[in-house]
C-alpha positions as CSV (number, residue, x, y, z in Angstrom):
1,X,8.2,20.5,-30.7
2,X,11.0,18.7,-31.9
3,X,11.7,15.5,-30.0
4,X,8.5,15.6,-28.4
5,X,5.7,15.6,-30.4
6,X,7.1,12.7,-32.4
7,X,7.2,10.6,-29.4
8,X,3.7,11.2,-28.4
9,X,2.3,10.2,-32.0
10,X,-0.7,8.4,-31.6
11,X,-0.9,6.4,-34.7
12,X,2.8,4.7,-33.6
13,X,1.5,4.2,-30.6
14,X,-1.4,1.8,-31.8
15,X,1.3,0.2,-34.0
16,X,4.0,-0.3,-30.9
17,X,0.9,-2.0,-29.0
18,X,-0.2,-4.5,-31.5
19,X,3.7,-5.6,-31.9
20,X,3.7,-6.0,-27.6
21,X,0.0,-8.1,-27.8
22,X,1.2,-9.9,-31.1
23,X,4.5,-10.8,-29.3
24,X,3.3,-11.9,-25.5
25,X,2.3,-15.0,-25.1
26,X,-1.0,-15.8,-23.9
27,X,0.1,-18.4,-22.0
28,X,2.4,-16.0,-19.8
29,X,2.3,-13.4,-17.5
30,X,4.7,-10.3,-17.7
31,X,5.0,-8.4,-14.7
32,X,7.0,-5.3,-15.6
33,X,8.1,-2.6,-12.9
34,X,8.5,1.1,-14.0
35,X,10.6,2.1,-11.1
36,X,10.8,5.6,-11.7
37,X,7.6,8.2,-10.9
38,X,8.2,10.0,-13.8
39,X,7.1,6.8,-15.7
40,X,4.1,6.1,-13.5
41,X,3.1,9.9,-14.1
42,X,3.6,9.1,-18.1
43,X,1.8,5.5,-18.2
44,X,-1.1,6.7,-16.1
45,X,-1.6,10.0,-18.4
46,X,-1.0,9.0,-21.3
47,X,-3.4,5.5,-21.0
48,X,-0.1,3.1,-21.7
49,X,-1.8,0.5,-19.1
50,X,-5.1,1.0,-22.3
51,X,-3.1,-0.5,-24.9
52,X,-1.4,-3.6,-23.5
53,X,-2.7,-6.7,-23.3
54,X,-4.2,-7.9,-20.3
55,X,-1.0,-10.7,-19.5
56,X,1.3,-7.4,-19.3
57,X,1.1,-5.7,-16.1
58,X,2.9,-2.8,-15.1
59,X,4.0,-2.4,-11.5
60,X,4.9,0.8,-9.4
61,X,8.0,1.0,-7.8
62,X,10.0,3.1,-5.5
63,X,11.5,5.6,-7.6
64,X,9.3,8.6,-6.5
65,X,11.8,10.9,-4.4
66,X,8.6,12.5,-2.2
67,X,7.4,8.7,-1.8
68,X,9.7,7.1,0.4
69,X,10.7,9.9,2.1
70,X,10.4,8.7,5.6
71,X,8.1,10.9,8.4
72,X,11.1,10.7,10.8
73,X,13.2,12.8,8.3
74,X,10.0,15.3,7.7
75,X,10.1,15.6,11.5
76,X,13.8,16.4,11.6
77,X,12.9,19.4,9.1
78,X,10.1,20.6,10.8
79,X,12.3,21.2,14.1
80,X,15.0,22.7,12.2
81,X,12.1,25.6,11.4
82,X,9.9,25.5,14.8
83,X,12.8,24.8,17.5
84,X,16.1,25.9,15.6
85,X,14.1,28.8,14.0
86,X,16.0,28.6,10.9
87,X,14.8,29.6,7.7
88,X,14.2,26.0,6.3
89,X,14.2,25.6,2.3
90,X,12.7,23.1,-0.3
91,X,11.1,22.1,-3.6
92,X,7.1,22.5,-3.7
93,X,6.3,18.4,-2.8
94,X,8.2,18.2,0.4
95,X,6.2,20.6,1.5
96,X,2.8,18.3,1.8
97,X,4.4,15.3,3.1
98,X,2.4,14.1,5.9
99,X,4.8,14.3,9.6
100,X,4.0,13.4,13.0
101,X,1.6,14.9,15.1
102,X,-1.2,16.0,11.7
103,X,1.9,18.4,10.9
104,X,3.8,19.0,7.8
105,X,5.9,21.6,6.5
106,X,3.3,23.5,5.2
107,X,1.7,23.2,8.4
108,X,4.7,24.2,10.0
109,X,4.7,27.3,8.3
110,X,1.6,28.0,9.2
111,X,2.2,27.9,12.7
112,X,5.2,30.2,12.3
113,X,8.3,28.1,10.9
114,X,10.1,30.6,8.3
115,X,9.6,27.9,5.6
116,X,10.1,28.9,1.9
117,X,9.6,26.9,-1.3
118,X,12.7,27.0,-3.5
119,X,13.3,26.5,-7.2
120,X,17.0,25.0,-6.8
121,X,19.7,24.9,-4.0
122,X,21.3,27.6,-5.5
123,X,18.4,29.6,-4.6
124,X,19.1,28.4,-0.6
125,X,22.4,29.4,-1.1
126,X,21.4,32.6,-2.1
127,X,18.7,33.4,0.3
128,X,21.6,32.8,2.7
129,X,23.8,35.6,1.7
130,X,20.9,37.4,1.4
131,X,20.4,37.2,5.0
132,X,23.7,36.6,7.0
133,X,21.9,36.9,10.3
134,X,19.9,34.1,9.9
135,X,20.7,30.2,9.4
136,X,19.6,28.9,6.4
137,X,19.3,25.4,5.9
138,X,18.1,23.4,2.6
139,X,16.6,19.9,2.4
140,X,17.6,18.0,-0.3
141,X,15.6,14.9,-0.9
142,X,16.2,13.0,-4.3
143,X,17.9,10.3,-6.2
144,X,20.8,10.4,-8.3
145,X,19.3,13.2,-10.5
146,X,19.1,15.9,-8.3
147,X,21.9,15.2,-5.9
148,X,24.8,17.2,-8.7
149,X,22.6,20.3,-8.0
150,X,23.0,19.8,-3.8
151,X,26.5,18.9,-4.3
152,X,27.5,22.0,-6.4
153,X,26.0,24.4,-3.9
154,X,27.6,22.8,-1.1
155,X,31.2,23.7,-2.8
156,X,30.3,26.8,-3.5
157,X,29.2,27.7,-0.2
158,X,32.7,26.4,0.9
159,X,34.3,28.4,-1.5
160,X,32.6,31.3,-0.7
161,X,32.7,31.0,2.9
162,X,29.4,31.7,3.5
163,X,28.8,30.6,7.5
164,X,25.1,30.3,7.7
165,X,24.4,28.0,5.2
166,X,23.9,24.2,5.3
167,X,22.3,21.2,3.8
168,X,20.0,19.0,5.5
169,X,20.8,15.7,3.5
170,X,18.6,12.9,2.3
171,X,19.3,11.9,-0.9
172,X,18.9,8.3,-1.8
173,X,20.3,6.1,-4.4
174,X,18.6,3.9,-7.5
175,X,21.0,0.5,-7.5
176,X,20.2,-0.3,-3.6
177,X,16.3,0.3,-3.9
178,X,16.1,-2.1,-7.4
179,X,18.1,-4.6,-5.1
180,X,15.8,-4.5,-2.1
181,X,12.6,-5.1,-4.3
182,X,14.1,-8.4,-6.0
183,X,15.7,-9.3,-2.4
184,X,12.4,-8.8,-0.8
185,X,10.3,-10.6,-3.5
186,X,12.0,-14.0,-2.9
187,X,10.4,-13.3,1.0
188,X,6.8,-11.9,-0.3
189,X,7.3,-8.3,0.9
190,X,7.8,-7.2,-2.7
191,X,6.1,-8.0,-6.2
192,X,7.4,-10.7,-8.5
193,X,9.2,-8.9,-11.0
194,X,10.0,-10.2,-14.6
195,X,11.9,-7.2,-15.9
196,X,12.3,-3.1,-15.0
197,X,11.7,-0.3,-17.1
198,X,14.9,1.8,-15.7
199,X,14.7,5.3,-14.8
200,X,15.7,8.3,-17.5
201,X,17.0,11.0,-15.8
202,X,19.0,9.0,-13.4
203,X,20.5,6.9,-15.8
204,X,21.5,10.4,-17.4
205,X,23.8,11.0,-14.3
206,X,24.9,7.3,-13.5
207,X,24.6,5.8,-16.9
208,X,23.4,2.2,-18.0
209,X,26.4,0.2,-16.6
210,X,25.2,0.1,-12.9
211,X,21.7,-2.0,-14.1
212,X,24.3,-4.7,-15.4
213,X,25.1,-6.6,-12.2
214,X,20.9,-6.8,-11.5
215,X,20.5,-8.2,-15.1
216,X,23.2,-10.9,-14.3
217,X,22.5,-11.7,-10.2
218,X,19.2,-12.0,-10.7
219,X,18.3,-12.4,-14.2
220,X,16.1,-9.9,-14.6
221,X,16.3,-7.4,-18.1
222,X,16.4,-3.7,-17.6
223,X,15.3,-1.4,-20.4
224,X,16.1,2.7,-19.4
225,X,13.5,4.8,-21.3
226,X,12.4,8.1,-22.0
227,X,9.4,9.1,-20.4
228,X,7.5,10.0,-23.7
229,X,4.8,7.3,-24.1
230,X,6.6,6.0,-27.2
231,X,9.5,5.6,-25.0
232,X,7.6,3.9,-22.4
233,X,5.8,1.2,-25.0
234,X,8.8,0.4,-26.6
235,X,10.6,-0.1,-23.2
236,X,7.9,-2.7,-23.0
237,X,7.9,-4.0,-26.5
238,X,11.9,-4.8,-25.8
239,X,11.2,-6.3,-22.0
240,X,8.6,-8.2,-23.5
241,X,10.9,-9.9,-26.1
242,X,13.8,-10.2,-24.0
243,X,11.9,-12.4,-21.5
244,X,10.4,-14.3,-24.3
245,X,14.0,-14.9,-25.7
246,X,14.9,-15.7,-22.1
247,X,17.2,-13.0,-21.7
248,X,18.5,-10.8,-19.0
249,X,20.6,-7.7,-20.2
250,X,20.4,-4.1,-19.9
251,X,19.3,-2.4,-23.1
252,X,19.0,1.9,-23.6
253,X,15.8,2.5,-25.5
254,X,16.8,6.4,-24.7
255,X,20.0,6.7,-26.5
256,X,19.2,10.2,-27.0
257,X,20.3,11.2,-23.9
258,X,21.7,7.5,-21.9
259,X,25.3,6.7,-22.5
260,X,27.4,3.9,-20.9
261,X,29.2,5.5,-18.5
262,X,26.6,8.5,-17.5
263,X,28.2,12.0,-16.6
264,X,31.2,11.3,-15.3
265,X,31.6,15.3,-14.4
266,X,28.4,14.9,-12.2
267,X,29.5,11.3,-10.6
268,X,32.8,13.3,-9.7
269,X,31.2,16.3,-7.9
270,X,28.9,14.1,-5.8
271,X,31.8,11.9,-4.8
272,X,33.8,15.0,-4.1
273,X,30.9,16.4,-1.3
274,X,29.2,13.1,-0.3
275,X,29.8,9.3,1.1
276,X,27.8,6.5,1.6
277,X,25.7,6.2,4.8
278,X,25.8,3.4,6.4
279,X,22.1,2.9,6.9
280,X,19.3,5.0,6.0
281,X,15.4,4.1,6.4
282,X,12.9,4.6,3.1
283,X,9.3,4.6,3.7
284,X,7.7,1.0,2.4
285,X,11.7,-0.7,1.9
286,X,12.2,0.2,5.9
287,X,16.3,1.1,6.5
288,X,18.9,-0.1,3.9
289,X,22.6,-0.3,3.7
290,X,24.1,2.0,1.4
291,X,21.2,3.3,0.1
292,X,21.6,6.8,0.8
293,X,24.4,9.8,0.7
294,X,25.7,12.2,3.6
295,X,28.1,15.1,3.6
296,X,31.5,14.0,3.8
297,X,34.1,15.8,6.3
298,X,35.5,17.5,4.3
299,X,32.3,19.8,4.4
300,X,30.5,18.7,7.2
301,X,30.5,22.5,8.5
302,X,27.9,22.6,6.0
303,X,25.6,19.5,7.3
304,X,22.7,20.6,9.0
305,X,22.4,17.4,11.3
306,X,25.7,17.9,12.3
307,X,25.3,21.5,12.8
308,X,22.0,21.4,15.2
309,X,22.7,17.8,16.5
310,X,19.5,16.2,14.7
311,X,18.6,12.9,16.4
312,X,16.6,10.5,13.7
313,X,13.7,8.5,15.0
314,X,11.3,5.9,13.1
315,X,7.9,6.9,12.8
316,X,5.0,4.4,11.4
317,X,3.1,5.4,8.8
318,X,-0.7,6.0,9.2
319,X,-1.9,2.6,9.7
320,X,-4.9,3.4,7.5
321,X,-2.5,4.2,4.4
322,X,-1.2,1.7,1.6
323,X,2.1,3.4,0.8
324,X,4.5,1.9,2.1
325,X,3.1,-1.3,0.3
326,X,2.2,0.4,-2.9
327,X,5.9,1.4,-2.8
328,X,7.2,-2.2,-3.1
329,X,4.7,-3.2,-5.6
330,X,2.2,-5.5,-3.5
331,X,-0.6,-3.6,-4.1
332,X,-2.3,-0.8,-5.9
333,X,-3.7,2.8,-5.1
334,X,-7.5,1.2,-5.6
335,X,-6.3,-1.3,-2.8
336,X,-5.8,1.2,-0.8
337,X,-9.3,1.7,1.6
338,X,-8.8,5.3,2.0
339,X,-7.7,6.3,-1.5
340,X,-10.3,9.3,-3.4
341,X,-11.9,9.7,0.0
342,X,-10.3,10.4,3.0
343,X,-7.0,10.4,1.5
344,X,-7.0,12.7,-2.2
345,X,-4.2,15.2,-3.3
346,X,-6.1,18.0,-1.5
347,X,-5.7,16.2,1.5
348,X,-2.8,13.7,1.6
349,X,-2.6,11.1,4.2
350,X,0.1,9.4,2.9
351,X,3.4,10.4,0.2
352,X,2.1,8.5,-2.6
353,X,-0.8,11.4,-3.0
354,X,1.1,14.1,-3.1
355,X,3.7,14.5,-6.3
356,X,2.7,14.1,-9.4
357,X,5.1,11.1,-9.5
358,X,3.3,9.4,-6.9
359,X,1.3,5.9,-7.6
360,X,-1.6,7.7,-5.9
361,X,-2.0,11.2,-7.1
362,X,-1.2,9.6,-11.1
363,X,-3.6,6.9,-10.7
364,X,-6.3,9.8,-9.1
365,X,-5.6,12.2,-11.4
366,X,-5.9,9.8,-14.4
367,X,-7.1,6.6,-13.2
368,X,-9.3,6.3,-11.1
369,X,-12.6,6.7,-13.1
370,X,-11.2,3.2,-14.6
371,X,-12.0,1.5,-11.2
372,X,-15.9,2.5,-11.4
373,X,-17.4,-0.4,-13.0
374,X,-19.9,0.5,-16.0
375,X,-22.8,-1.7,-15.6
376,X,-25.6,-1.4,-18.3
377,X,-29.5,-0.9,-17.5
């Protein structure tokens, strides 16, 4: 397939890698953070971490939406189906995120919340005219790539005037979770971070110009990439030369689809339906300012925690699970005591094991047999 096969070419691949060993300097360590899950997924299936040198180390970050959902916001969901009884919608992962009291959605429904995986918001909205005698509420969980979608439905409900429909917010934003992790690594809560492999599809929506100030604050390159395995190698190639030239800027290895400025049509529909909230609490970063979007007034009819009066409240995570320091890059999913045995995709005792995206369930799925050590008789 055109504009996929060619980026999964094996034979470059081997080329891209020797250029990366033959340009990192043995003397130095390059700690690199893919921030986006999509990346993890790709570097963990397609054996990336095989083919770098051992002084290049890849780092997870926070850029899994189902991963630093918090269990305080699972909770708020799971009452909106068991106490509000309303017919509660969302995408496949939210569904297995691990909630208070050994419940999750899934769970939920199970114990007789009208709970329903969807494909898009606009299949909420539709379920909702679908059924006008029942409240239908969606939870929208994401980053900058799948907030357009939420926004767009929310209009149309508006214009519509479709009465039992609302969102249940808790979309989050890239810039604020890149500055926590480089904020938090001068205090030793995050990794030590020589560069970022920026995220694909949300820098499809917001463009490469937001990654500038980070390059310049903190003097620390970006390179946005595809999340082909080519894409991802030569994301690394360019980081890797970039900090040997001692330079910090933002460079687009996925001009195919990355411009400057982003999609300024999408950037104007979210800022037409949502603000800025003024704090909002990510599992592993704990609560950050500005780091996450609510339904302005102009709709707010159509905001579910306005609607049913939804209180928030922190919840700890398992105190047996690594996620939350996984999340910031302090440690790994083999670190993690429970991870492949108590804890596996099956059974997911923490949000790093249960999308695809996750640290856990990439480095399980793909990884993991790397961690047995081969020992010969």
């Amino acid at each position: 397939m055109k504009y996929i096969d060619e980026y999964r070419n094996g034979d470059l691949a081997q080329q891209i890698a020797q250029r990366i060993a033959e340009e990192a300097q043995p003397s130095r360590q390059y700690n690199f953070m893919e921030f986006c899950g999509g990346h993890t997924h790709a570097i963990s299936r397609y054996g990336v971490l095989e083919l770098l040198p051992p002084n290049v180390r890849m780092i997870h970050g926070p850029g899994c939406p189902v991963c630093v959902l918090p269990i305080g916001r699972v909770d708020m969901a799971i009452a909106l189906a068991l106490e509000h009884q309303v017919i509660l919608c969302t995408y496949g992962d939210t569904l297995r995120v691990p909630a208070s009291n050994n419940l999750s959605l899934l769970k939920a429904k199970a114990r007789g919340g009208d709970i329903r995986m969807v494909y898009s918001p606009a299949d909420a909205l539709k379920l909702a005219q679908d059924n006008p005698d029942r409240d239908v509420v969606f939870f929208a969980i994401g980053f900058e790539t799948t907030t357009p979608p939420t926004a767009l439905v929310i209009r149309q409900a508006h214009e519509l005037g479709v009465k039992n429909f609302s969102v249940m917010c808790s979309h989050v934003l890239t810039p604020p979770a890149i500055r926590a992790i480089l904020d938090g690594a001068d205090q030793g809560h995050t990794a030590q971070i020589d560069g970022f492999v920026g995220p694909a599809h949300v820098s499809i929506v917001i463009g490469s110009e937001p990654y500038a100030r980070f390059a310049a604050e903190y003097q620390k390159p970006v390179v946005i990439a595809g999340f082909e395995p080519l894409d991802v190698l030569q994301a690394i190639r360019m980081l890797v030369t970039q900090v040997n030239e001692e330079r910090a800027e933002v460079e687009n290895e996925f001009i195919r689809a990355v411009t400057p400025q982003g999609n300024a049509t999408a950037q104007d529909l979210m800022a037409q339906v949502f603000e800025l909230r003024d704090s909002f609490e990510w599992r592993g970063l704990g609560s950050m300012p500005y780091s996450a979007l609510r339904i302005c007034d102009t709709y707010r009819a159509f905001d579910a925690e306005h609607r049913f009066a939804l209180a928030y409240h922190t919840v700890p995570d398992n105190k047996a699970c690594e996620c939350g320091a996984i999340l910031r890059g302090v440690k790994t999913p083999s670190e993690c005591k429970i991870f492949g045995t108590v804890c596996t995709p099956e059974n997911p005792v923490g949000s790093c094991m249960v999308s695809s995206e996750g640290a856990c369930a990439a480095h399980y799925t793909y990884g993991r047999f790397r961690d047995i050590a081969v020992t010969s008789a």
